[in-house]
N, C-alpha and C positions, 0 to 999 in steps of 0.2 A: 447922142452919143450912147454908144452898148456898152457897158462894161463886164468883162468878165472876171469875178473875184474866186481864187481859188483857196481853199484850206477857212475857207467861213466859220466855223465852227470850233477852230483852234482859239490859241490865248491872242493872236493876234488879229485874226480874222474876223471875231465875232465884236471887234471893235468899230467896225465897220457898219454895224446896223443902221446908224444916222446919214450914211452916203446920203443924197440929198437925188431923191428919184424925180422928183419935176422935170428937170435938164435931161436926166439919163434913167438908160434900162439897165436897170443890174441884174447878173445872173451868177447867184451866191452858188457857190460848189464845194460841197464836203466831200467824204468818200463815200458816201455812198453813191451822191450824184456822177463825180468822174476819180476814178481809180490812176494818180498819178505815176503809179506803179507801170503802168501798162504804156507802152507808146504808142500805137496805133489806136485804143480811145480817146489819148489827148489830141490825136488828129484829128479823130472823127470828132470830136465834142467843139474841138475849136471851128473846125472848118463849117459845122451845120449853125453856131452861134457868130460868126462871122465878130468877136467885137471889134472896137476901136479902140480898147486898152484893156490890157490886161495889167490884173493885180492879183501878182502869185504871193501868197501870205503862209502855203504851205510850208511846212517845214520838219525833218526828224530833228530835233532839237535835246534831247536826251545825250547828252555828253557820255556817260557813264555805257549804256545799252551801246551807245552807236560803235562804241571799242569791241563789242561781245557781237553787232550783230553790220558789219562792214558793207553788206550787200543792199539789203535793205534803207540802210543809211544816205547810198548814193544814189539810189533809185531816185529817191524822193529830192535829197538837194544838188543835184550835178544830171540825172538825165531827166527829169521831167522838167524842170528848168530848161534848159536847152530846149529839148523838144517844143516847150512853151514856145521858147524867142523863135525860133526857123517859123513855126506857123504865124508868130507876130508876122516876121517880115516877107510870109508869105502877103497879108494881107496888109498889109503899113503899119500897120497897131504897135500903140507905143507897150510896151512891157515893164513892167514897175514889178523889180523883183528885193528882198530883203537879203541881206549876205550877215558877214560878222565880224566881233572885234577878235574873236579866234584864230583868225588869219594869219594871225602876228605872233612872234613867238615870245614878246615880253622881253625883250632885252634892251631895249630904249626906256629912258629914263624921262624924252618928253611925249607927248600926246604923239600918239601916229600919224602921219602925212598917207593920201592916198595913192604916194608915188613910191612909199615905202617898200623897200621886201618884204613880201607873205614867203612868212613859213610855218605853218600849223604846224602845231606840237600834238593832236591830237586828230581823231578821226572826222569826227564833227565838222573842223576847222577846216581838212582837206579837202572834203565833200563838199562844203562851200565854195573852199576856191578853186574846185573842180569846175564848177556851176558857173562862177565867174567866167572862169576863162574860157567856157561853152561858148555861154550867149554873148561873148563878144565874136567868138568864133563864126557866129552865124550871122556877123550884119546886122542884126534888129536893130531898131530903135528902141531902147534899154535905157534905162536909169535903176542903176544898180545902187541899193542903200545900206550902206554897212549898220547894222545896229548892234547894241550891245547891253548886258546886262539886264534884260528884258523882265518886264513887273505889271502885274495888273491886280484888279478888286476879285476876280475869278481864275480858275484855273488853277493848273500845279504851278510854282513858281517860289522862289527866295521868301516873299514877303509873306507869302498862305501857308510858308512852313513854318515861317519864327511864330505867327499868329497861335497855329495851332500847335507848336510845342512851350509854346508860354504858358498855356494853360495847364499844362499839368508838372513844368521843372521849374525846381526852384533856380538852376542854373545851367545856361546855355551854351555851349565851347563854338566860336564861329572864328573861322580861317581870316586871318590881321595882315597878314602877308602877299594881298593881291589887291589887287588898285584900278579900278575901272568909275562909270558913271552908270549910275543906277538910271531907265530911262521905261518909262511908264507905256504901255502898249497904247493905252489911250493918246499919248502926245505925237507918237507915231503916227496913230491912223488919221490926227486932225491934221498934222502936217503932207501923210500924203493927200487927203484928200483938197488939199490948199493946193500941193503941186497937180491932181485930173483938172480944178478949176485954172489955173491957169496956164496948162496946155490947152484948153478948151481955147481962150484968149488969144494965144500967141499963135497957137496952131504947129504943125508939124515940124515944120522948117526952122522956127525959129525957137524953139522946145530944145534945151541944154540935154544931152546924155551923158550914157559915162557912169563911172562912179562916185561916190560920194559919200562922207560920212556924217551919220544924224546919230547923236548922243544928248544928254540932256549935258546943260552946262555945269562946270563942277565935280572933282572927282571925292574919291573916299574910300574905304574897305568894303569887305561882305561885315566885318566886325563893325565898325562904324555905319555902317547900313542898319544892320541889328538894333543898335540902339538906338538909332534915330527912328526907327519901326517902332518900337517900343516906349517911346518918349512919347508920342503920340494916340496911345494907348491909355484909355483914362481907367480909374482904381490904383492904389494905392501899394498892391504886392504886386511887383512885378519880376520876375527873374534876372540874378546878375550874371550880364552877357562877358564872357571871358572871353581875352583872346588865345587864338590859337595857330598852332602854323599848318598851312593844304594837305603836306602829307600826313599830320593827324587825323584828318575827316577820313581816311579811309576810301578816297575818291580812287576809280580807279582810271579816270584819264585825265591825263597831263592837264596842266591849265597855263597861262601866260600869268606872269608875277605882274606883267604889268599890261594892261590892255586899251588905255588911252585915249582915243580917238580926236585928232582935231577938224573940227569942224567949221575953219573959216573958209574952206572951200565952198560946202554949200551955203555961208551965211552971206560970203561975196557974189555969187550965182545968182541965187534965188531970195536973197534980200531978207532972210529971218532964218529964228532957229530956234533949238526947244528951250524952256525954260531951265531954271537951275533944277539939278533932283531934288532937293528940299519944297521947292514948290511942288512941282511931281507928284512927290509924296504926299504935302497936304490934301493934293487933291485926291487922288485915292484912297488914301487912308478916309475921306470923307464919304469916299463912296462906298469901303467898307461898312462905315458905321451905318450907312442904311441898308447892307443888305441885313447885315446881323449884328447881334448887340458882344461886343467882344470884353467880356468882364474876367480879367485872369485873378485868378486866385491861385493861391504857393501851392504847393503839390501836398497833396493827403488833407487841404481844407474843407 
C-alpha cells in the first residue's frame, strides 16, 4: 500500500510520524514538497506517485485570517480537496479527507446529526463545506471526517495559548458561551490510522464512505476547557480563568454557540470511538510535560 499524506508538517499531520511503514510507503508532503495552491502540481504529483490512499491533513485553519484573506482560504480547503478526490478516482484510491464542526451554524441544542443542515457562519466553515460537496461531486472513494475543536502538545492551538498566557497573567478572560468537544490531534491520527488498517482488511468494496463525525466524547466550554488545562498544571499560583462572552475576545469571525457533533454514526460503522476529552487531555498534557517543564508563576514573580 502507497500512502499519500499531505499537510505533514501541520498540527495535524505531523501526528502522523508513527504511520506504521512495514505494510506501506508513505509519501509525507509539506509545501514545500507539493503546493496545494496549484492544481495542475496536485496532478502532476499525484499522478507520478500513483497512491492507494490518500490522507489530506492540509488545511487553512485560521478562522480569524480566513475572513481577511477568502481566496487563499478556498484554495487550500474546497479546491485542492477536490482536485485531490477526481485524481483519487482517477486511480481508485481511497481519500481520507478532514472537514469541521463549523459547518453548523449552532442553533441545535443536541449534538449535530451528519444529515443535519450546514450552514457556516463563517468563512472557514464555507470553505469546508465547499470541499465537501466537491469531493462528493467527483465520485471518489472518500471518507470525509468532521472534526472539531482541534488540540495537540505542538503547534499554535487553544491549549499552547492558555499554557503560555498562564505564565505571565494573573487572570485569564476565556469565551463560556460556546460548547463543543475538545478533541486531541493525536486521537485523530490513531483512529485514522486504525481506519488505512482496516481498509487494508476489508478492501475497497467493502470500505464504508461518506461522511462522518469523530469528536472526542463529552462536551464543555473554551472556559471550561481552560481550567481543566490548568488543573493539570502542576505549582501552586496559577491564574483565575474568568468567564466571558465570544463577542468580548474581539474575534473577528462568527463562531457556532454550539458546535456538537454526534458521533454514533461512526461508532455504529466502524465499531469504536475517541475517548472522553478529559482523557485526551491527560494524555497530552503528559506529553507536554516531556517536551518542557511548564512552572507558572503569577505575573511580575
Amino acid at each position: 500500500m502507497r500512502i499519500l499524506l499531505t499537510g505533514s508538517n501541520g498540527q495535524l499531520g505531523s501526528e502522523f510520524r508513527t504511520l506504521d511503514r512495514s505494510t506501506a510507503e508513505i509519501i509525507s508532503t509539506g509545501s514545500r514538497e507539493l503546493d496545494l495552491t496549484d492544481e495542475q502540481e496536485i496532478r502532476r504529483f499525484v499522478r507520478d506517485a500513483k497512491p492507494s490512499v490518500i490522507i489530506n491533513t492540509a488545511s487553512f485553519s485560521d478562522m480569524d485570517a480566513a475572513e481577511r484573506n477568502w481566496d487563499a482560504c478556498f484554495a487550500l480547503n474546497a479546491m485542492a480537496p477536490v482536485v485531490l478526490a477526481e485524481e483519487a478516482h482517477r486511480f481508485d484510491a481511497l481519500l481520507i479527507h478532514y472537514s469541521t464542526d463549523q459547518v453548523f451554524a449552532g442553533t441545535k441544542t443536541s449534538p449535530y446529526l451528519e444529515t443535519d443542515h450546514a450552514a457556516p457562519l463563517n468563512v472557514y466553515g464555507a470553505s469546508k463545506l465547499a470541499g465537501e460537496q466537491g469531493i462528493a461531486a467527483s465520485f471518489a472513494r472518500a471518507l470525509i471526517l468532521r472534526v472539531g475543536w482541534l488540540y495537540g502538545a505542538r503547534g499554535d492551538n487553544f491549549l499552547r495559548s492558555i499554557l503560555q498566557l498562564a505564565k505571565y497573567s494573573n487572570e485569564l478572560h476565556v469565551a463560556a458561551d460556546q460548547t463543543g468537544a475538545p478533541t486531541s490531534t493525536k486521537a485523530v491520527a490513531r483512529a485514522t490510522e486504525r481506519l488505512v488498517r482496516m481498509y487494508a482488511v476489508a478492501g475497497k468494496a467493502q470500505f464504508p464512505t461518506g461522511i462522518y463525525h469523530l469528536t472526542a466524547e463529552g462536551a464543555t466550554t473554551w472556559h471550561g476547557f481552560a481550567k481543566a488545562i490548568l488543573s493539570r498544571v502542576p505549582g501552586p499560583k496559577k491564574p483565575i480563568v474568568t468567564p466571558t462572552e465570544t463577542a468580548e475576545s474581539g474575534s473577528f469571525a462568527k463562531r457556532p454557540s454550539y458546535s456538537l457533533l454526534s458521533c454514533e454514526k461512526f461508532l455504529s460503522t466502524f465499531g469504536f470511538q475517541l475517548p472522553p476529552w478529559e482523557q485526551q487531555l491527560d494524555e497530552v498534557m503528559a506529553e507536554v510535560r516531556e517536551l518542557e517543564s511548564w512552572e507558572i508563576k503569577a505575573a511580575g514573580d
